[in-house]
C-alpha positions in Angstrom: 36.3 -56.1 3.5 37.1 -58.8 5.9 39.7 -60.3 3.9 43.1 -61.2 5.7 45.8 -59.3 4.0 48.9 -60.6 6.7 48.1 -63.8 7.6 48.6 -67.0 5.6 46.4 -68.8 7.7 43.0 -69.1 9.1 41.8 -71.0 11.9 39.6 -74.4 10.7 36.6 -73.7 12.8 36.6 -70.1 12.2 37.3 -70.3 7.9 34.2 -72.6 8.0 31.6 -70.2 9.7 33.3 -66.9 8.5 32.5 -68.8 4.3 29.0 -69.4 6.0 29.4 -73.5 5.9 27.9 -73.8 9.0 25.1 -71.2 10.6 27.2 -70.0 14.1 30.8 -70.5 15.6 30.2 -72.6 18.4 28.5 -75.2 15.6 31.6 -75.1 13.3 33.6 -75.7 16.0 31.4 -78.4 17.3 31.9 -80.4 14.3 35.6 -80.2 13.8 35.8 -81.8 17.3 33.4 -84.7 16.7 35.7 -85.5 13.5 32.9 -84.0 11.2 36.0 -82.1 9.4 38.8 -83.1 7.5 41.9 -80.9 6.0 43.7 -82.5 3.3 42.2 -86.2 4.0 43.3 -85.7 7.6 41.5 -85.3 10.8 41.3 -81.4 11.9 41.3 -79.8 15.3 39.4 -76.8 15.9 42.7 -74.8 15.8 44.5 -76.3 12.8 44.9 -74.0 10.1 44.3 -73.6 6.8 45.8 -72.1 4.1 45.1 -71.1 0.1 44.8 -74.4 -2.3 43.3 -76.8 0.7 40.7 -78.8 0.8 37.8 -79.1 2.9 35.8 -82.2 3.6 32.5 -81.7 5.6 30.5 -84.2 6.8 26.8 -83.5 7.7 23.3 -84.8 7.6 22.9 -84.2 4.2 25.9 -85.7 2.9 29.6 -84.8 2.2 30.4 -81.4 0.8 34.1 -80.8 -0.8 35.3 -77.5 -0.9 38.4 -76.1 -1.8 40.3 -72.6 -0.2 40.4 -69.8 -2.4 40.7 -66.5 0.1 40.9 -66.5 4.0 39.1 -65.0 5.9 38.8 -63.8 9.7 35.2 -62.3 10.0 32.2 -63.4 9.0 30.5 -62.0 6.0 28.1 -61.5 3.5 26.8 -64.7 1.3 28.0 -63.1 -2.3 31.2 -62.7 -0.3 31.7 -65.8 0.9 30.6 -67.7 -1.8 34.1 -65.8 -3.9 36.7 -67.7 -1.0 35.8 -71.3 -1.9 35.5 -73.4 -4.9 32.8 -76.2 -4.2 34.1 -79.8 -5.4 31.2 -81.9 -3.9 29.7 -84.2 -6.6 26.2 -83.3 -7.8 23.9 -86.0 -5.9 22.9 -89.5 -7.4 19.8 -89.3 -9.3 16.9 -90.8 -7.4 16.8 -93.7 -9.0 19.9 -94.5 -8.2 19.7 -93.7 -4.4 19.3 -96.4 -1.8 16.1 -97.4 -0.7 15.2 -97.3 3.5 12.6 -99.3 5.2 10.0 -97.5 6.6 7.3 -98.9 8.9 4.0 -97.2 9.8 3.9 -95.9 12.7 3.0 -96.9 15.8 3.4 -100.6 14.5 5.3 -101.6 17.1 8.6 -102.9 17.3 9.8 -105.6 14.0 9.6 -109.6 14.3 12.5 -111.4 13.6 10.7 -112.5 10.2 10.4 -108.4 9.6 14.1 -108.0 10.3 15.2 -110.8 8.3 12.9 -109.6 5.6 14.2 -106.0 5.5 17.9 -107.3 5.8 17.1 -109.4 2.2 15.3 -106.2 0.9 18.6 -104.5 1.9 21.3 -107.1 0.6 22.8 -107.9 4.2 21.7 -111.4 4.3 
């Protein structure tokens, strides 16, 4: 197993793709430097490290996901495997119902009047 036995610590970037939270390194690493990451409620570099009992915020284009750290790990592995080192915290989504509603135009419509803008901005509660 790929499990570290002597080391306290993983790297941010690498603990993120080895538990398969993002599909390759060079993407994990990616979004710990745009800010996309955050250890503890802080800001993490793509060398911080993380240890047992943190927690992991990830921000991507589906939403938030919370994740806590169970096991490190220093090589990628299997799903069933991965899924053991981390306890997921993210809040089931809103029902739909409950979600916000965006504006859509049809395309090809062309580019929105000031009357559409100030329309979709009332629809939106921005006036």
């Amino acid at each position: 197993m790929a499990e570290s036995t002597g080391a306290a610590t993983a790297r941010v970037d690498a603990w993120t793709w080895a538990v398969r939270l993002f599909p390759t390194r060079s993407a994990a690493t990616a979004a710990v430097k745009a800010g996309h990451v955050k250890v503890n409620a802080a800001s993490a570099k793509p060398a911080q490290s993380v240890k047992v009992g943190d927690t992991v915020r990830i921000r991507d284009t589906r939403g938030e996901r919370i994740v806590k750290v169970v096991g490190l790990l220093d090589k990628r592995v299997g799903a069933p495997v991965a899924v053991t080192m981390y306890d997921d915290l993210t809040p089931p989504p809103a029902p739909k119902e409950e979600r916000a509603i965006t504006a859509t135009r049809d395309r090809g419509a062309g580019r929105p009047t000031k009357r559409d803008r100030r329309q979709v901005e009332k629809l939106m509660g921005r006036e």
